[in-house]
C-alpha positions in Angstrom: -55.4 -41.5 64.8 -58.5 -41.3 66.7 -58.1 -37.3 66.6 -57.4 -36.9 63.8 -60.6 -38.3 62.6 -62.6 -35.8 65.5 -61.0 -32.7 63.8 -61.7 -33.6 60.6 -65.1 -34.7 61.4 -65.6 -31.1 63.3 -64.2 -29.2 60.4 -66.9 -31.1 58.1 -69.7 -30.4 60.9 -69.2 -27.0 60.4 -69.2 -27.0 56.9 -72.7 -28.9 57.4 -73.9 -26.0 59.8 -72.4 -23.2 57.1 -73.7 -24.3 53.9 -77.3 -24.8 54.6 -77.8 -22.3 57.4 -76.2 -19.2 55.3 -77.3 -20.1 51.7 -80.2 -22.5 51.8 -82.6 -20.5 53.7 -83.6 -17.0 54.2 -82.1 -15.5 56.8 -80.7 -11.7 57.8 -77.7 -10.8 57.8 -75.4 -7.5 57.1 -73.5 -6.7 54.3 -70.7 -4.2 54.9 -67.8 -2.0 52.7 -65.7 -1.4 55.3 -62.2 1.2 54.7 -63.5 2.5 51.5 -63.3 6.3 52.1 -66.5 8.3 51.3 -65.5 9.8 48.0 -65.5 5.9 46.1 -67.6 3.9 44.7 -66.5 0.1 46.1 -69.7 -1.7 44.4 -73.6 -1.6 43.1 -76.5 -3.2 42.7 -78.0 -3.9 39.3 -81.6 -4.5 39.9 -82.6 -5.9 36.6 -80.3 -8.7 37.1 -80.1 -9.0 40.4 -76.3 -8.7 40.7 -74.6 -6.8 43.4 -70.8 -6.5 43.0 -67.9 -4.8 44.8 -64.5 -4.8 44.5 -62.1 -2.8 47.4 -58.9 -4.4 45.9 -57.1 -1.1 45.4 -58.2 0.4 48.4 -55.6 -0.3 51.2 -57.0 -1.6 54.3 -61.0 -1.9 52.7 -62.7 -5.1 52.3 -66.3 -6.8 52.1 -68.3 -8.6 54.5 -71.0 -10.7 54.8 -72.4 -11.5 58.5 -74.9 -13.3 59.7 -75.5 -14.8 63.4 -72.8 -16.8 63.5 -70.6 -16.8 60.1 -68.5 -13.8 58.9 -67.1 -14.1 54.9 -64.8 -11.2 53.9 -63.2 -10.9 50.8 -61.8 -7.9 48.3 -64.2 -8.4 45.9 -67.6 -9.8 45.5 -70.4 -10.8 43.0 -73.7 -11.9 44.7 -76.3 -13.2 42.1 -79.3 -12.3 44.3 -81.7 -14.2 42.3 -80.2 -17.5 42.1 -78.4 -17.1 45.6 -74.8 -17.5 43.9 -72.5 -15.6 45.9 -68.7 -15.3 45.0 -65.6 -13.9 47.1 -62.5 -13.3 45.5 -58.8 -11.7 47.0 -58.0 -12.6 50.2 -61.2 -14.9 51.8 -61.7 -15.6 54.8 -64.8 -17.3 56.2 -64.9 -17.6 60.4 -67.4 -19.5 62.9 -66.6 -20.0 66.6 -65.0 -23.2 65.9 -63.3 -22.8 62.1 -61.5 -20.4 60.4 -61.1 -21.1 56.4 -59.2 -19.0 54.5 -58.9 -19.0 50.5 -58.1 -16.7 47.1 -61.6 -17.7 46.3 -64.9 -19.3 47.0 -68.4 -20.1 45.4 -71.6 -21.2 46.6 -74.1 -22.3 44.1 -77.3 -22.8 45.9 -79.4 -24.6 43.4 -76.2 -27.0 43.0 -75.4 -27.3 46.9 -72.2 -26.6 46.3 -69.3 -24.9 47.9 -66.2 -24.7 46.1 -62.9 -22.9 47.9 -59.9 -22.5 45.8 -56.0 -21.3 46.0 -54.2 -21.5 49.2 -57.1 -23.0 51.0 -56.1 -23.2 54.9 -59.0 -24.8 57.1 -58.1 -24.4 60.9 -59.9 -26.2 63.5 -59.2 -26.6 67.3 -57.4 -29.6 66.6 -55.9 -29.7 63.3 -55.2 -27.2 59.9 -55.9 -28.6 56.8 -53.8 -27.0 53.5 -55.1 -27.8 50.4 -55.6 -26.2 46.7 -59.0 -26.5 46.6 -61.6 -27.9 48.3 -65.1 -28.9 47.2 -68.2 -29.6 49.3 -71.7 -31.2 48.4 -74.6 -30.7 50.7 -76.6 -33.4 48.5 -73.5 -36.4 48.9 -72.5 -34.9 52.1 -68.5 -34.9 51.0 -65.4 -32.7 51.5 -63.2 -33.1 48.5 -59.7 -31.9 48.6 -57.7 -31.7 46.1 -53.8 -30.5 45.3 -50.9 -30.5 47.5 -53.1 -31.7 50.6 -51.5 -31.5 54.2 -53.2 -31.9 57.3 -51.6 -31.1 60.2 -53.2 -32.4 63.7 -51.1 -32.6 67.2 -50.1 -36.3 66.6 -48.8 -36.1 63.5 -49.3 -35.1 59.3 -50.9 -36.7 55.9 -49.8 -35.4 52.9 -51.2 -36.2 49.3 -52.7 -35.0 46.2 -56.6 -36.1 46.9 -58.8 -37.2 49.6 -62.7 -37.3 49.9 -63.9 -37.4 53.7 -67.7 -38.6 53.6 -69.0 -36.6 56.5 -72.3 -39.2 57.5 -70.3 -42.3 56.8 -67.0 -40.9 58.8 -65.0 -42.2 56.5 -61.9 -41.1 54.3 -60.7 -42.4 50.9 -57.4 -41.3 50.0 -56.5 -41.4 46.1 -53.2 -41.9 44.3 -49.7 -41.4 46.3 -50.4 -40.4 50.2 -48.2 -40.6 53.2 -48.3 -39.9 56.6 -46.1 -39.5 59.8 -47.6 -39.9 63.4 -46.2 -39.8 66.4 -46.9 -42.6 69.5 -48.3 -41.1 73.0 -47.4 -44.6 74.4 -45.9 -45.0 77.9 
């Protein structure tokens, strides 16, 4: 059990090293169309309100993404409200650091609200553990990872599976709400 308390603790870290670093203060980064032949318009900038958007959905192969030092988002389409730093990825998400790879249908950060939101198919994978969920939702003010619908996490000793279960990243604790069950296996000798 102990392990499976570090990986979920190291998925939650990261999401503590994501959220603020990428959205809650200025920093450079790189925004990139890449496959979209020369010929197409993939997105555009509206400078009045501050909207960029893109979408490479029909265009096999092409996708956005964001990079910054040590974060990469891509997605198929994208609407980034520049003004009020809300950025949202759509089709095929994917968000990797050096030690976490999340992948989603979709996902929204709302700066002002400190709030990440991932939904559909969300798949969190960490060195020790990958987390299956249908949405998950993070607060940078509460510090908590909510995850919601058909939840499964899958670690080396063994599984949980559920409908809910909010992991308070300071505290290190987990609550698990309504029906869950789990199977673990003993390294006893």
């Amino acid at each position: 059990m102990t392990r499976f308390f570090r990986c979920l603790s190291a998925f939650v870290v990261v999401i503590l090293l994501v959220s603020p670093t990428v959205w809650g203060q200025s920093r450079s980064g790189t925004l990139q169309m890449i496959g979209v032949p020369p010929d197409v318009q993939g997105g555009s900038y509206d400078s009045s309100s501050g909207v960029f958007t893109a979408d490479v959905s029909d265009i096999p192969e092409a996708y956005i993404q964001v990079t910054f030092d040590d974060l990469r988002i891509t997605g198929q389409e994208l609407e980034w409200h520049t003004k009020d730093e809300q950025l949202t990825f759509s089709q095929s998400v994917k968000v990797w650091r050096e030690d976490l790879e999340l992948d989603a249908d979709w996902l929204h950060y709302d700066s002002a609200a400190e709030i990440m939101t991932a939904r559909g198919a969300v798949k969190v994978t960490t060195e020790d553990a990958v987390i299956y969920a249908d949405e998950l939702v993070y607060s940078e003010e509460t510090d908590e990872a909510l995850f919601t619908g058909n939840v499964i996490v899958d670690f080396e000793d063994g599984e949980l599976k559920g409908e809910k279960f909010l992991l308070r990243v300071e505290e290190k604790t987990m609550q698990f709400f309504g029906p869950f069950q789990g199977t673990f296996q003993s390294n006893s000798k």
